[in-house]
N, C-alpha and C positions, 0 to 999 in steps of 0.2 A: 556612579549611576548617571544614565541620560537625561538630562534636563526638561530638552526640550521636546514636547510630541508631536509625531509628523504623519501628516496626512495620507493614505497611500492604499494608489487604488493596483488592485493583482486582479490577471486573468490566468486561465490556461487555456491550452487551445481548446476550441471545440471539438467534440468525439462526433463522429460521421451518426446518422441517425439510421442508416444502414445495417445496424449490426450490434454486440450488447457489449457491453465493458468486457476487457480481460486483462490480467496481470500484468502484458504488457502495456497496456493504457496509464494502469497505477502507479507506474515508474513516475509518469509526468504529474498527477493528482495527487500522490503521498505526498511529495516533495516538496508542491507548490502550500500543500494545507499545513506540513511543518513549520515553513516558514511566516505563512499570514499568522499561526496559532501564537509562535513565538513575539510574531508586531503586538499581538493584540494583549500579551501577559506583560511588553512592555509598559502600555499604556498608548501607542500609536492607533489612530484612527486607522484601522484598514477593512477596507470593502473589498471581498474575492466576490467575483463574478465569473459565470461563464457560461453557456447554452449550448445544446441541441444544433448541429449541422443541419439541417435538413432539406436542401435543395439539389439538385441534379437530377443528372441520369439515371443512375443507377436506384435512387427510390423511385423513381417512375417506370423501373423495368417492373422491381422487384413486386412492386402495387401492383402493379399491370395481369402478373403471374399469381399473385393472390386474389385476384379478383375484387380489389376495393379502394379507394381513392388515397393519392399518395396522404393527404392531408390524416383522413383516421392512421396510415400507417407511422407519422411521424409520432401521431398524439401516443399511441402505445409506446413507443421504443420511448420516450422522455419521460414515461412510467416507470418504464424498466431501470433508466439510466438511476434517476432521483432517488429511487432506491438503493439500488446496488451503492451508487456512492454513500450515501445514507449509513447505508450497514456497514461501511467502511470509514466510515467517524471523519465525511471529507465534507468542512465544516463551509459551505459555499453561503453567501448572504444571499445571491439570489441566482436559480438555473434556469434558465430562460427557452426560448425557442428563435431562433432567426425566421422560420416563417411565424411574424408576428407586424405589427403597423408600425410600432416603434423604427423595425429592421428598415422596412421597405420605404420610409418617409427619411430617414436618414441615407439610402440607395441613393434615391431620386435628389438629396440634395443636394452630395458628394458630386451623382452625375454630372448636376447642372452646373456647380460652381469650377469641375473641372473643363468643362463646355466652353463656358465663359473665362477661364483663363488661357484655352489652347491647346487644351492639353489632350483633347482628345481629337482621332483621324478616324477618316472613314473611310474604306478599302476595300475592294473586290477580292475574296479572298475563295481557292478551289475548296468545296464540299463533296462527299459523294450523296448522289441521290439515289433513291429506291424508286421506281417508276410505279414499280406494282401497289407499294404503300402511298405512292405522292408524296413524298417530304424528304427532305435533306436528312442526312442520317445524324445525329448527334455520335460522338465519341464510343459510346455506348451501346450504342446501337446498332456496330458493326463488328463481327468477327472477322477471324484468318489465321493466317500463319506467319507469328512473327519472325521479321526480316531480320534477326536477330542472331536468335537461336534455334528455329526450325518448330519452334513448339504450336502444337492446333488449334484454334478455338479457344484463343486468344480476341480479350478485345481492342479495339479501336484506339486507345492512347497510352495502354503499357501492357507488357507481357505480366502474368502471377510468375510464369517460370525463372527467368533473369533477370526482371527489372526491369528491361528495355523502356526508356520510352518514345513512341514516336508518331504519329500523324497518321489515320486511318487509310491514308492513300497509300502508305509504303507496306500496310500488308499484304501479304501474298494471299493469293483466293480468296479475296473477302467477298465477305456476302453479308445480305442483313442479317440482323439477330432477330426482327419478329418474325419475318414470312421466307427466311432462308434463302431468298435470290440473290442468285451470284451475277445477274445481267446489271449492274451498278453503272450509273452514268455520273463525271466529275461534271459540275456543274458552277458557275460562278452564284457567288451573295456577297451581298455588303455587309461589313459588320462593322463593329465599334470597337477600336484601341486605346489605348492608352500610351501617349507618349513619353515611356519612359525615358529616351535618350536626351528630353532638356531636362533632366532632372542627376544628369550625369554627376554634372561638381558638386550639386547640396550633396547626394549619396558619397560621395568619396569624401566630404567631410563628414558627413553623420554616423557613416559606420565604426567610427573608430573609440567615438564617444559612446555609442548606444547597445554595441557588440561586444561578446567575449573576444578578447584578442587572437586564438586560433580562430570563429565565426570569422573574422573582420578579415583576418591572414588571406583565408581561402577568397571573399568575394572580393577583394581587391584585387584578383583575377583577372574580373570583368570590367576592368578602368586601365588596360595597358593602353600605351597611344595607339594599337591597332585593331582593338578592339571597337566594338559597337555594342551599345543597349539598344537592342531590337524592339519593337511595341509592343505593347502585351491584349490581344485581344482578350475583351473582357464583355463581347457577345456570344449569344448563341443561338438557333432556329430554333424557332416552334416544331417539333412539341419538347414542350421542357417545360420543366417543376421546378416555380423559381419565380422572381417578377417580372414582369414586362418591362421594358425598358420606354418612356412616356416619350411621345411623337415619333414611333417606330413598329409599326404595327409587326406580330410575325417575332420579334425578337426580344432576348431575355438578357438578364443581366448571368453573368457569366458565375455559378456558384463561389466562385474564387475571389470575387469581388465579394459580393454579402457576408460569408464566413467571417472573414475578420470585423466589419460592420457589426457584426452581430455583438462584439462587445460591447459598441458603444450604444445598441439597443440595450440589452440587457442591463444597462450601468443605469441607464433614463427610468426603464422601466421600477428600479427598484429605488433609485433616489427620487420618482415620483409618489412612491406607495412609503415612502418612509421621512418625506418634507424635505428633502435636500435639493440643493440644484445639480442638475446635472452640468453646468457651465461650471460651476465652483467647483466641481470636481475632475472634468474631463480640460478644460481650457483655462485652468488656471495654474500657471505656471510653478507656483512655488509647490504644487502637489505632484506625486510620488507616483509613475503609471510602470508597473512591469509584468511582461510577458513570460509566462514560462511555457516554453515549446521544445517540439523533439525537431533532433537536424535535418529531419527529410522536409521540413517544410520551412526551411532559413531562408530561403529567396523569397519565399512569398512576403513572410513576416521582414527582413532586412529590407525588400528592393523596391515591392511595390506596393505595400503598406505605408510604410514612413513618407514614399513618393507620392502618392495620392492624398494623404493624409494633410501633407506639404502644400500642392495646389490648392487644397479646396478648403485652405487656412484653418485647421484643426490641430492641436498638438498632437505631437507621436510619445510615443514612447520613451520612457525616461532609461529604460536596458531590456534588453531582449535573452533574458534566459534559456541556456540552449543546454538539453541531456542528450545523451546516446539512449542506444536502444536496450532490451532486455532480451539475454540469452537464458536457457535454460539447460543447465549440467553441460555448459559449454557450447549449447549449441543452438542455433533457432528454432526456434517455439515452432511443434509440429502438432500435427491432430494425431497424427498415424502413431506416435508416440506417448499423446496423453499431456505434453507439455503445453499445449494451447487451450490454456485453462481459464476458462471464463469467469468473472469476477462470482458470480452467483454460482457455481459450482463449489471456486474454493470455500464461500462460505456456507456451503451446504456442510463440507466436511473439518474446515479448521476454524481456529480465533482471528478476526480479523487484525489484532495487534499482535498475533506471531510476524504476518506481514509487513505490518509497519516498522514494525523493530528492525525486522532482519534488511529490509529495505533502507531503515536511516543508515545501519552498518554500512552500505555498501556505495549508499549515494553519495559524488560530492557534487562542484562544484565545474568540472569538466564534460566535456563533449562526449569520454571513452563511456563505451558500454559498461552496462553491468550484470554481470551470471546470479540467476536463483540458484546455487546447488541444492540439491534436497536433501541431500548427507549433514550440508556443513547447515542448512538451515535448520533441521533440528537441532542439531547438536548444540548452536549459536543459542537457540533460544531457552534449550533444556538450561544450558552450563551457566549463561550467565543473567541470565532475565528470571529465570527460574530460578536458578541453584544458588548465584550470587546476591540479586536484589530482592525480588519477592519474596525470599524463603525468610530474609532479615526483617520483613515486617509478621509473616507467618510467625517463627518462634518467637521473636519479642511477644509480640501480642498475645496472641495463646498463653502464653507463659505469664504474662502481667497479668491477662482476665483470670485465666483458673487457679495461681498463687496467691495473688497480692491485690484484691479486688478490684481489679481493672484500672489502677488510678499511677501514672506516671509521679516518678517522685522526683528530687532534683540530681543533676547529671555528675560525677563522679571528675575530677581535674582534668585525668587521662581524654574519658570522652567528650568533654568540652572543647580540650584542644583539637581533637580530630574533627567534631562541627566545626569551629573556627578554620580549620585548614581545606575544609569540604566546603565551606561558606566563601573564602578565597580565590576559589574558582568559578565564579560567578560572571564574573566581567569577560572572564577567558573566553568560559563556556555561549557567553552571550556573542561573542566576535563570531563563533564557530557556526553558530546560525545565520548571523548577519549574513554572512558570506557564504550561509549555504554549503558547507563543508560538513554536514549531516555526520559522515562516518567517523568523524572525529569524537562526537556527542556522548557517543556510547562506550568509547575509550576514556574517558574520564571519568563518567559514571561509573565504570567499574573498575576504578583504580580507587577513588571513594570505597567502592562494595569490596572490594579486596582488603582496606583497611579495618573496615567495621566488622566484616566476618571475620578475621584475624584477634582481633579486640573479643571480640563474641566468647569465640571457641579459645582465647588462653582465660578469661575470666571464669568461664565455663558454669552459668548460671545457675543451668539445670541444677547442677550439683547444689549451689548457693541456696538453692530456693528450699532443698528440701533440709539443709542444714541451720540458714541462719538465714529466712526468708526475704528480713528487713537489707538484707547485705545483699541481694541480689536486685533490687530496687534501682537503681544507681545506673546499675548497667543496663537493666533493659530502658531504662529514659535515654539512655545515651544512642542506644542503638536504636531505636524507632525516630530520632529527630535526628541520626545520620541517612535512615531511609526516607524519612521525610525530606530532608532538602533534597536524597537523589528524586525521588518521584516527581518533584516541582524542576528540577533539570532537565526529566523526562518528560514531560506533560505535552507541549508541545510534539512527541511522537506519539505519546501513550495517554491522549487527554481521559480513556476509561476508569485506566489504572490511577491516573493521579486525582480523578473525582471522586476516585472511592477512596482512597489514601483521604483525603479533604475529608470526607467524613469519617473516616475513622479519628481523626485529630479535633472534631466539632468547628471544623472550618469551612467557610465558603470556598468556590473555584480559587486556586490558586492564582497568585501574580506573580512577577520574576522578582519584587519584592518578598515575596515569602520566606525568600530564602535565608532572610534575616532574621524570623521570630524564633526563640526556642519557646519552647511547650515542653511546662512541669510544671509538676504538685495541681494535674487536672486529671478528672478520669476521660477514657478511653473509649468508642464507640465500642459494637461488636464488630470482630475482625470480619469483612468478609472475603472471601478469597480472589484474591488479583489475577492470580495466571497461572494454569495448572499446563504438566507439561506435554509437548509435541510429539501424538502419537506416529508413529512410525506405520501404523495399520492404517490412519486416518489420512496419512498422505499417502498412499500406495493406493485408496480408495479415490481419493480426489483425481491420481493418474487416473485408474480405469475408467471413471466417469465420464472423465476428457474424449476418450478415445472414442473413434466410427465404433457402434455395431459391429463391423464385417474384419474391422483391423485383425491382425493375429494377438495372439494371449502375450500378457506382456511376460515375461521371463523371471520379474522377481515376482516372488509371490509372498503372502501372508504369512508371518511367522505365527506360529500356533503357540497356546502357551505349554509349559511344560507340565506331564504328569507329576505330581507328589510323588516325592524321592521315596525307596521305599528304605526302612530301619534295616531288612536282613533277617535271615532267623525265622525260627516260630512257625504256625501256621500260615500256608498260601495264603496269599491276598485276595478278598474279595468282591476287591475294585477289579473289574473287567481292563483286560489292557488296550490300550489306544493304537489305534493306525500307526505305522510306521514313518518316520517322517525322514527326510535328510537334512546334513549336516548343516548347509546352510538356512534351515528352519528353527535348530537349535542355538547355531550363530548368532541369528536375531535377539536373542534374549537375553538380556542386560541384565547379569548375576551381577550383585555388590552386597558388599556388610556394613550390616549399619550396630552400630552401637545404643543399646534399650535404654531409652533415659527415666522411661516408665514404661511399664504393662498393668492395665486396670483393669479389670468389669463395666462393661456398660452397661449402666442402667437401664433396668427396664427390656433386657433381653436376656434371655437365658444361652445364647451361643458365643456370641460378640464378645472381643476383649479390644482393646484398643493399646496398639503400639505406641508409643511416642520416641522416633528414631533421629536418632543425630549420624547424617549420610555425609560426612565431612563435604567435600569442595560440594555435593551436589544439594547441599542444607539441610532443613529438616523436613522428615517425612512421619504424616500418621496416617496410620495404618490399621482398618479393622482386619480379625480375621474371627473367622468361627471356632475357636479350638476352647471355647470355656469348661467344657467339661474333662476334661484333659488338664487345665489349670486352676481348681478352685481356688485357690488365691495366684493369679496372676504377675503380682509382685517381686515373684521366685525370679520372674524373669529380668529383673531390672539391673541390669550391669553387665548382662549377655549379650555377647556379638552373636549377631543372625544373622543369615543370607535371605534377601529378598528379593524381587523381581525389580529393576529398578526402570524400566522403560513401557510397562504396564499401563494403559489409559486410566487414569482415574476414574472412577466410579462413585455415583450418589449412590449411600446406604440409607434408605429410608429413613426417617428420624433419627437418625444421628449423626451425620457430616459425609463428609468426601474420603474417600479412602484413597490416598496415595501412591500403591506398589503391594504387593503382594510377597506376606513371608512364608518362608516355604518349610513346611512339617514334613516328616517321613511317619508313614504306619498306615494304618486300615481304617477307616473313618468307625468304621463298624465295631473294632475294639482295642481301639486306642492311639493317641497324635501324641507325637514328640517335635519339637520346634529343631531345626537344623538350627546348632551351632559353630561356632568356630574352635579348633581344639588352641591354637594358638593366638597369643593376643596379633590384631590387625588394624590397621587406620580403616576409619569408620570411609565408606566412600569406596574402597580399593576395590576390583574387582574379586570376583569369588569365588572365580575358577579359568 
């Protein structure tokens, strides 16, 4: 274990204040919060920080068109954000706003001290003017036709269509964006640069230490002996949302410039409200400062970040963490498609740790993209989040509460060895964070959960419990303190899952220490349930949300559930028959047999029985259904393979729990229910037709 603890301050970039989170935002925000979660279960001091974009053009169009001042439009959207992230358990110390005093007293200081070392030039540089409005056009404020790829009504410094980026003077037929004159005049202004080209050689040693080696590969590019570092204008004309730049009336600091500032606002602001210095933490060398960003914005964060940073004698950054982008089913996230899904949508319709999960699976430590599939995302999270780990505290638990008085007794040679060898991988699993290799996390995890379920199901409890209760004791301590340490493995993805885990064991938040205690001969909390699984309707619902109004009907549609099979024979049925449906309606429905480990009465209802199904790989499932009159002693049924529904939303049954899957009867409700079984023995789990 690590000795020493170390100080260490995290950002991610800022989110434009333009517009609301969405899935692909989360890519950068899961990944940065997995890792600050994992510093902080070490015992590392670490501070994530990060804020609110909110300066430019484009909120001052956007205001403009609403009819209300950029400043109320920021204050909303950093409601919206702090939420959204919020409900996505991304654990920030403090979310700030760049238009704030902290921002703009750090602008103005940077300015001055780069002033005074030389570092900045002042230049006649061509703008277009509007005559009709009076003022130079900002970026924004100009459409046309980009000289690109032909495309219309396009703005001023990049196409949506291609990419393209390039300087409002090179579009074709532009004209303004507020009053639509195409009579534009190029006009000269002075602005303010930044000299990056004396900053050539620090930059071509610094990247190599503070960059991922493919980041460092590419911008070493820009240091060939024939190359040049051109200056980086970092003014802009009046009107602009944004600050003034002090002894320059008319001009602003360049939004590009304050963004990254806004870190070290946001770091002041919250180590003033919490007794810290912000000098001991931003300008003291032996602390920890890392970036995590996506690669469309590496120049700014590699070049002229560190280089300004540089002049105006502030420390930079100790690495610059760089992800790719996020595709969806292969392909970039569209609205016409439904795959441009907004953070507060998906959670309108799913669990915010289906995402985290499925996202540690897919993240590493490299620049490459990574695809949401929506197929393999449930399936990922049914089989082994569900089916593998959480089902192992489900039936232990259940099983210890309603046998054996809820009280863990001590663990049996066999199980102890497997915590020992699940305890082993500790240091492994900690590297795997270190380094931000996410997707590896959940591959050991479930090489653990493969061995405990294996262990489970040849000891086979259920059976023990009702035989020789005290004999089944043993085993379920073993297996609840093997999902116990995976949960504390996982907590850092799954901090929900592992606080409720924490209390089901009568423990505080978990440490990376944890993983060391066993827990026996204590009782047990009441189970409450971790993670139920990924409806197939619920994501199909989230697409259609996504989509325009006007888009066309999306092509998959909602699997309906299936009619009750009927027995055959006897008087017509009379259950009315249901619409007609096609085969890929029926495809959707996830037939499997599960094996009855019990069928009871539930109390206090005259319809209700409750299943307790052992669904082999996909764990255990319980299950109400209504058929009690049908089984006055229900117990007939215990040692019957049924067919149920196994990809079915879970359902709250009033006063009595969660119901699982749906098992499927043949007959007429009106005079009499027969449970579908199987005529041949089957593995519990298989499918069922």
């Amino acid at each position: 274990m690590q000795e020493k603890k170390r100080t260490i301050v995290v950002t991610s970039a800022l989110p434009y204040a333009n517009g609301d989170i969405h899935i692909g935002h989360l890519v950068e925000y899961l990944q940065t919060d997995f890792w600050v979660r994992f510093q902080r279960m070490r015992g590392n001091d670490c501070v994530y920080v990060c804020a609110d974009d909110t300066h430019g053009t484009p909120i001052m169009i956007r205001a403009r068109k609403e009819g209300r001042s950029p400043e109320d439009l920021v204050a909303e959207m950093r409601e919206r954000h702090v939420r959204d992230f919020a409900d996505f358990q991304v654990s920030f110390d403090n979310y700030y706003t760049t238009n704030s005093p902290e921002n703009k007293a750090f602008c103005e200081d940077i300015y001055a001290k780069l002033d005074a070392a030389g570092a900045l030039l002042r230049e006649d540089v061509t703008q277009l003017w509007c005559p009709k409005c009076g003022m130079f056009l900002p970026d924004r404020f100009v459409k046309g036709t980009c000289p690109h790829c032909g495309k219309e009504e396009q703005y001023g410094d990049s196409c949506e269509n291609c990419g393209a980026t390039y300087s409002p003077s090179e579009l074709k037929d532009a004209h303004c964006a507020t009053c639509g004159s195409r009579d534009l005049e190029s006009r000269a202004t002075q602005h303010v640069l930044f000299d990056l080209a004396k900053f050539k050689e620090y930059l071509r040693g610094w990247l190599g230490d503070h960059t991922p080696p493919d980041v460092a590969k590419k911008l070493q590019e820009w240091f060939g002996e024939d190359q040049t570092l051109l200056p980086w204008d970092i003014s802009r004309d009046a009107p602009y949302f944004g600050f003034g730049i002090p002894g320059l009336p008319g001009k602003y600091f360049y939004v590009w410039l304050d963004a990254p500032v806004g870190y070290l606002a946001s770091l002041r602001n919250w180590a003033e409200a919490n007794g810290r210095s912000f000098d001991a933490l931003w300008q003291n060398p032996d602390v920890e400062r890392y970036h995590f960003i996506g690669k469309d914005i590496v120049r700014f964060h590699c070049l002229f970040w560190p280089a300004m940073l540089h002049a105006a004698g502030y420390q930079g950054p100790t690495k610059v963490f760089v992800h790719g982008f996020l595709t969806v089913n292969g392909e970039k996230m569209s609205k016409s498609r439904g795959t441009f899904v907004n953070a507060r949508t998906y959670l309108d319709h799913l669990d915010p740790a289906f995402l985290r999960y499925y996202y540690a699976c897919k993240i590493n430590s490299t620049t490459d993209d990574i695809d949401l599939n929506l197929d393999d995302f449930a399936q990922r999270v049914n089989s082994d989040l569900v089916g593998k780990i959480v089902n192992l505290a489900s039936r232990g638990a259940q099983m210890l509460s309603k046998r054996l008085d809820g009280r863990l007794g001590r663990m049996d040679e066999e199980g102890r060895a497997l915590l020992e060898s699940a305890r082993s991988r500790s240091e492994a699993i900690a590297a795997l964070y270190e380094a931000r290799k996410f997707s590896q996390v959940p591959v050991e995890v479930c090489r653990i959960a493969d061995a405990a379920n294996e262990y489970f199901d040849r000891h086979a409890p259920w059976k023990l419990v009702k035989e020789n209760p005290e004999s089944a004791r043993p085993i379920l301590t073993s297996t609840l303190n093997l999902f116990r340490v995976m949960a504390v493995y996982l907590a850092p993805i799954l901090p929900v899952v592992a606080k409720k885990a924490a209390a089901l064991f009568g423990e505080p938040d978990f440490t990376w220490e944890s993983v060391m205690r066993s827990v026996e001969e204590s009782p047990i909390g009441q189970y409450e349930y971790l993670a139920t699984r990924v409806d197939p309707d619920a994501v199909q619902a989230m697409i259609e949300a996504g989509r325009p109004k006007d888009a066309e009907p999306s092509p998959s549609q909602t699997a309906a559930s299936p009619a009750p099979a009927s027995t055959g024979g006897g008087e017509p049925s009379s259950a009315p028959a249901k619409p007609q449906i096609q085969f890929p309606a029926f495809d959707a429905v996830d037939l499997r047999v599960g094996l009855v480990e019990s069928c009871r009465a539930v109390e206090k209802s005259k319809k209700l029985v409750r299943f307790e199904l052992d669904c082999g790989a996909l764990g255990h499932r319980t299950i109400f259904s209504g058929i009690r009159s049908a089984y006055p002693d229900p117990s007939v049924l215990d040692g019957k393979q049924v067919v149920f529904v196994a990809n079915l939303a879970p359902r709250e049954m009033k006063g009595v729990g969660i119901s699982e899957g749906m098992v499927l009867t043949g007959g007429d409700p009106a005079t009499g229910l027969a449970v579908l079984t199987t005529l041949a023995p089957v593995r519990p789990g298989d499918p069922a037709c």
